[in-house]
C-alpha positions in Angstrom: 127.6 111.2 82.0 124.4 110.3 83.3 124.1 107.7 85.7 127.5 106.7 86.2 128.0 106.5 90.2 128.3 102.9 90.4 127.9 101.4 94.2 126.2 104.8 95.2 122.7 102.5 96.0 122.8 100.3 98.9 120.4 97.2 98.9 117.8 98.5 100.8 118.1 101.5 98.5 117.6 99.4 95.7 114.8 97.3 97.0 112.9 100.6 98.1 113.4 102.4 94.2 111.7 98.9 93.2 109.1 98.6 95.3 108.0 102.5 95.4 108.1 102.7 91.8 105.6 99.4 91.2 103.3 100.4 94.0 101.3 103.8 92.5 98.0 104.8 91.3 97.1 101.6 90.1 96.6 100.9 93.7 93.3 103.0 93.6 91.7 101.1 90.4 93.2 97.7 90.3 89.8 95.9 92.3 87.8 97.1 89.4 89.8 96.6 86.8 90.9 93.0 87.7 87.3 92.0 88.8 85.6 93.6 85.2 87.6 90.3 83.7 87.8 87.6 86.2 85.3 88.7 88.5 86.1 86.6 92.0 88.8 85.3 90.4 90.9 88.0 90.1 93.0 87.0 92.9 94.4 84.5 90.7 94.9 87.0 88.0 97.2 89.0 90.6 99.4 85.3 91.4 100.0 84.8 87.6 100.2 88.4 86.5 103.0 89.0 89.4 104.4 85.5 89.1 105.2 86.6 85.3 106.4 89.8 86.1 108.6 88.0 88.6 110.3 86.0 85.9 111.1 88.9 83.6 112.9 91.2 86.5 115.0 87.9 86.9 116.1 88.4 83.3 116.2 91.6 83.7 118.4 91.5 86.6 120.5 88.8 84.6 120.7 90.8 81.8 122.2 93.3 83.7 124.1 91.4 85.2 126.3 90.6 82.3 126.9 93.9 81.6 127.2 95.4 85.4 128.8 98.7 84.7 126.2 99.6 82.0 122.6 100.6 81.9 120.2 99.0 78.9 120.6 102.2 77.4 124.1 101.6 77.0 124.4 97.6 76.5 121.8 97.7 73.8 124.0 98.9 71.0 126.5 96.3 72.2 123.8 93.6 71.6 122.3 95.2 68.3 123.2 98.6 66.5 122.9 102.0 67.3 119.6 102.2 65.2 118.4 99.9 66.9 119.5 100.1 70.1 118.4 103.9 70.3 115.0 102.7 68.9 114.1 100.5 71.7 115.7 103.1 74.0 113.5 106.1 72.8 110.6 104.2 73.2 111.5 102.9 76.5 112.3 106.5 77.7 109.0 108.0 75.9 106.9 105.2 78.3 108.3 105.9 81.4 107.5 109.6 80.9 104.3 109.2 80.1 103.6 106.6 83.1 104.8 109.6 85.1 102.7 111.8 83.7 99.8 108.9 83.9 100.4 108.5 87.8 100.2 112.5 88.1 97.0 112.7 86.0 94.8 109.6 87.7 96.0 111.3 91.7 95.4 114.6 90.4 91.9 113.3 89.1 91.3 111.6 92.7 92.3 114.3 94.7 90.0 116.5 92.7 86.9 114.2 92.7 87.5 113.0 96.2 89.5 116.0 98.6 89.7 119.2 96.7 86.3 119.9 94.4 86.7 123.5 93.8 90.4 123.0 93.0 91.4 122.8 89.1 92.7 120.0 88.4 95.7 121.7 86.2 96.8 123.5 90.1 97.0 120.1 91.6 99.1 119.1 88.9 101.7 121.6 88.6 101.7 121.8 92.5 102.9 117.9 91.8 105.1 118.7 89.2 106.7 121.2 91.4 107.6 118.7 93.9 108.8 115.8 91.5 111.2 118.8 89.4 113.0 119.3 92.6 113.2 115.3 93.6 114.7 114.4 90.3 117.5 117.1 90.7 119.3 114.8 93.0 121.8 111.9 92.0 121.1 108.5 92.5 122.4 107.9 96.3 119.9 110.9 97.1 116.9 109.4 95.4 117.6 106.1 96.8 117.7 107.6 100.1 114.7 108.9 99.8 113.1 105.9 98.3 114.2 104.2 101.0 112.7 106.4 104.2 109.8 107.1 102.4 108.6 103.4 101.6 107.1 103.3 105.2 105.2 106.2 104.3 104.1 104.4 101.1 103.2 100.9 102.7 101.3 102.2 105.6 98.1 103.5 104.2 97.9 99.8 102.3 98.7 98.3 105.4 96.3 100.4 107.0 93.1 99.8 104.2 93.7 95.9 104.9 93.8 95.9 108.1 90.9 97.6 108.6 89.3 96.0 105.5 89.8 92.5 107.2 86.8 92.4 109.3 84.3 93.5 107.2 84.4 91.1 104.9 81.6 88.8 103.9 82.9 85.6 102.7 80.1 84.8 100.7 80.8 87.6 98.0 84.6 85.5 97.5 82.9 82.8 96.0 83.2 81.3 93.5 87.2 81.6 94.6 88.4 80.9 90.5 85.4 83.1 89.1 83.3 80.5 87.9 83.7 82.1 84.3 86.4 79.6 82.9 90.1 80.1 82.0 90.4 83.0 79.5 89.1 85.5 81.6 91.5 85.1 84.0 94.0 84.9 81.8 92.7 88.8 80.8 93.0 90.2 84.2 96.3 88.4 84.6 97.8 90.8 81.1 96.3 93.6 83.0 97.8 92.6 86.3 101.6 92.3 84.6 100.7 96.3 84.0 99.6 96.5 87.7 103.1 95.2 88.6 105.3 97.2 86.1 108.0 99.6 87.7 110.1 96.8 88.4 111.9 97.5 85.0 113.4 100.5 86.5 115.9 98.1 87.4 117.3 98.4 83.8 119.1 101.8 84.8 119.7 101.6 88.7 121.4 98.3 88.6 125.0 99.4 87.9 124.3 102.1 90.9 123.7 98.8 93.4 126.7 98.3 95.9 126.9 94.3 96.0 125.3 93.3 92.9 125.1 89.6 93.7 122.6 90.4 96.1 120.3 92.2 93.0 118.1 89.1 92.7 117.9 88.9 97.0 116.6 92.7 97.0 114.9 92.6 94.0 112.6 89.8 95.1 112.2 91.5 98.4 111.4 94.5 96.5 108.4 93.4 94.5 107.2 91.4 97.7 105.5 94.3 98.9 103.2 95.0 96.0 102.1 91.4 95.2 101.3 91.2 99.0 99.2 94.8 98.8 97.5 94.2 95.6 96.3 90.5 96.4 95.1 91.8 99.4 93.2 95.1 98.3 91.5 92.8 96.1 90.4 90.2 98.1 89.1 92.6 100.5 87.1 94.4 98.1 85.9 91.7 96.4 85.0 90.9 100.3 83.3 94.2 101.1 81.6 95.1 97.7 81.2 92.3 95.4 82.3 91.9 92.2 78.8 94.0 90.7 79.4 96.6 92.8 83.0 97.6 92.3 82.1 97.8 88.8 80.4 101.1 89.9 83.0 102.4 91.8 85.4 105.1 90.3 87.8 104.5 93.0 87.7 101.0 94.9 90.0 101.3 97.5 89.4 104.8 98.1 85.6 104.0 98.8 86.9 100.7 100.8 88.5 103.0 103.2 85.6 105.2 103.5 83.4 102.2 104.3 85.8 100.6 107.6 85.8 102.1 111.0 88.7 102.2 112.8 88.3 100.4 117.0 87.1 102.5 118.9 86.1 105.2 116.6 89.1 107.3 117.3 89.5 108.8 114.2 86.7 110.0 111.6 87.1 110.8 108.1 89.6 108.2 107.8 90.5 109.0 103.7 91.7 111.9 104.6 94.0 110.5 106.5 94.8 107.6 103.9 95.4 110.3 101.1 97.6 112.3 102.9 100.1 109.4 103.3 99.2 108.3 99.8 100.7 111.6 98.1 103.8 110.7 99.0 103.3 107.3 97.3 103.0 109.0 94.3 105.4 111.3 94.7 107.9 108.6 94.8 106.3 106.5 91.7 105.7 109.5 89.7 109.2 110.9 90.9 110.8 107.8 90.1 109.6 107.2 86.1 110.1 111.0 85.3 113.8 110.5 86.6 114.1 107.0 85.2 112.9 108.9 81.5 115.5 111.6 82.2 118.2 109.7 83.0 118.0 107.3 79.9 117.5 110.2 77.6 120.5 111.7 78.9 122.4 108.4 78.2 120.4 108.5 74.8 121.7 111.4 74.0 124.7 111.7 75.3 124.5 114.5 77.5 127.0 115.5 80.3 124.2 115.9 83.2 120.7 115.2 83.6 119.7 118.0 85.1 119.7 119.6 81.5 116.3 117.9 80.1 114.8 118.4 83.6 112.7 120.9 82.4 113.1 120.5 78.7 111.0 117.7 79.5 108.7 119.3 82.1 106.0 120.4 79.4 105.8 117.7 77.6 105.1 115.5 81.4 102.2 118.1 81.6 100.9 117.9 78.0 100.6 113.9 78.9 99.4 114.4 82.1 96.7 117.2 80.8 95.7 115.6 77.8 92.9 113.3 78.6 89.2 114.8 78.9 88.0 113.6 81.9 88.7 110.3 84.8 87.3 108.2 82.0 89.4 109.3 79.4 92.2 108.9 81.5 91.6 105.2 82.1 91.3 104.7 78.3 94.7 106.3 78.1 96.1 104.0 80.8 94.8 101.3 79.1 96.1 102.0 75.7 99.9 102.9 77.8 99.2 99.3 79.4 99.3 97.4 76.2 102.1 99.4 75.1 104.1 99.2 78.0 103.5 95.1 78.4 104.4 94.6 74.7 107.8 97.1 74.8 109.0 95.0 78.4 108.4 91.8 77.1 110.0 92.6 73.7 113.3 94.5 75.0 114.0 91.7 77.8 113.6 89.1 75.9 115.0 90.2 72.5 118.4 91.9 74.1 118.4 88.7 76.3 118.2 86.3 73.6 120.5 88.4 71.4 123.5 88.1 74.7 123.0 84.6 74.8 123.5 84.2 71.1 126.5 86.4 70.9 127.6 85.2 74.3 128.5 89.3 75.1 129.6 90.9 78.0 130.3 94.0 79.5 134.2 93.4 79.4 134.4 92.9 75.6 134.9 95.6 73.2 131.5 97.1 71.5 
């Protein structure tokens, strides 16, 4: 029932679904949205933000850990009750869909702005819908197989914006390095950083899947790695390039920071195309990833022999989410409502069934 093919994800695998899943649209927005709060300081907002997140995949991962053959949807009514358990569990499942469907919309909105203006914005996202319905059929060797040969696909056009980003840089536009603004509004990019990093909570379903899980905290770490390294990055180089007044302006910061570098040589010209192109699959994979994460725990939920049955059950209500919002600026006001949401329910379940296992000292070996 569900996801029950334990030792189907090798480590690499498992590193890949982590990483992939954290690093998504937030990649396009994040400048602006750190430096809005901690102007040149956000790149301290990104340490603390991703040094708390950090902590909680630990207990995540320990959590798991105790109960190795079962998902969170499963161990929670060990820990609690049913009512409760399937509380936190529909909420849990009800986020990752709509951070799915959040991903699809803020690409879709990008794409349309950015590549293809005479496009409506509901093709571009069914076209992606198309492509994530027929990822998610697979079990979970074949989506982390594909997580990971596609994460070189995903890091590259990071990679790529920071290496070229490097050299146009004017230091001057860095300082003052902590913002000059005090503590607390560093501390308010840092809660909107922890959204930046979520993803990593996936871990709460794929970790029975893993094949040596004493190596979960080895992978995990190397897993989240990658998007602390890209996101302290982009934003250093923006902050760099642009300044902290005039990212404010920009819709989409790295997008524009890619426009704005020339690769040696001038080899290549019209270098976002280029970035985009490699950046579809990275949102294939994160988008892929939360819709299939949602599916699977509902199936557990619900008890229900195989996924593939709310595949598209499901589908309209990922488009509903993903259509909803008005415009680009609506959909930021959406994200940041989900942001607060998410951060609250991630914090609450780790720590609450974490608390509760140490308290009742339960495993996966005892009885329910």
């Amino acid at each position: 029932m569900g996801m029950k093919e334990h030792g189907k994800l090798t480590e690499r695998q498992f590193a890949g679904i982590i990483a992939n899943t954290m690093l998504g649209a937030g990649t396009f927005i994040i400048p602006r949205t750190l430096t809005s709060s901690a102007g040149t300081g956000a790149w301290i907002a990104i340490l603390i933000g991703g040094g708390f997140s950090l902590l909680f995949l630990f207990l995540i991962i320990k959590l798991g850990l105790r109960f190795p053959e079962e998902t969170v949807i499963e161990y929670g009514a060990r820990l609690t009750n049913k009512w409760i358990a399937g509380t936190l569990s529909f909420a849990l499942c009800t986020y990752w869909l709509m951070i799915s469907a959040t991903v699809t919309r803020i690409f879709a909105s990008m794409l349309s702005s950015a590549v293809l203006l005479n496009t409506p914005i509901e093709v571009i996202i069914i076209a992606m819908l198309l492509t994530i319905i027929y990822f998610v059929r697979g079990d979970i060797e074949i989506i982390g197989r594909i997580n990971e040969w596609y994460f070189i696909f995903v890091i590259f056009p990071v990679l790529y914006a920071i290496f070229l980003g490097f050299k146009e840089i004017r230091p001057i536009r860095l300082l003052p390095v902590t913002g000059g603004q005090g503590v607390m509004p560093i501390f308010h990019a840092s809660i909107k950083s922890f959204f930046s990093f979520l993803g990593y909570e996936i871990v709460f379903l794929i970790l029975p899947s893993i094949t040596t899980k004493k190596l979960a905290y080895n992978y995990g770490i190397k897993g989240f790695i990658s998007p602390l390294f890209a996101y302290l990055c982009l934003v250093v180089i923006s902050i760099g390039i642009f300044g902290v007044e005039e990212l404010q302006t920009l819709i989409w910061p790295t997008l524009e920071l890619v426009k704005v570098t020339t690769f040696p040589g001038l080899i290549f010209e019209r270098l976002e195309s280029i970035f985009i192109s490699f950046w579809v699959i990275a949102i294939f994979t994160t988008s892929g990833n939360f819709y299939y994460a949602s599916i699977i725990g509902f199936t557990q939920l619900f008890k229900i022999e195989d996924h593939k049955t709310l595949i598209f059950p499901l589908l309209p209500l990922l488009y509903f989410f993903a259509i909803y919002p008005e415009n680009v600026y609506r959909v930021f006001d959406y994200s940041d409502f989900l942001s607060i949401f998410a951060t609250i329910l991630i914090i609450s379940i780790t720590l609450f069934y974490y608390i509760m296992a140490v308290i009742r000292n339960k495993k996966g070996d005892e009885p329910s």
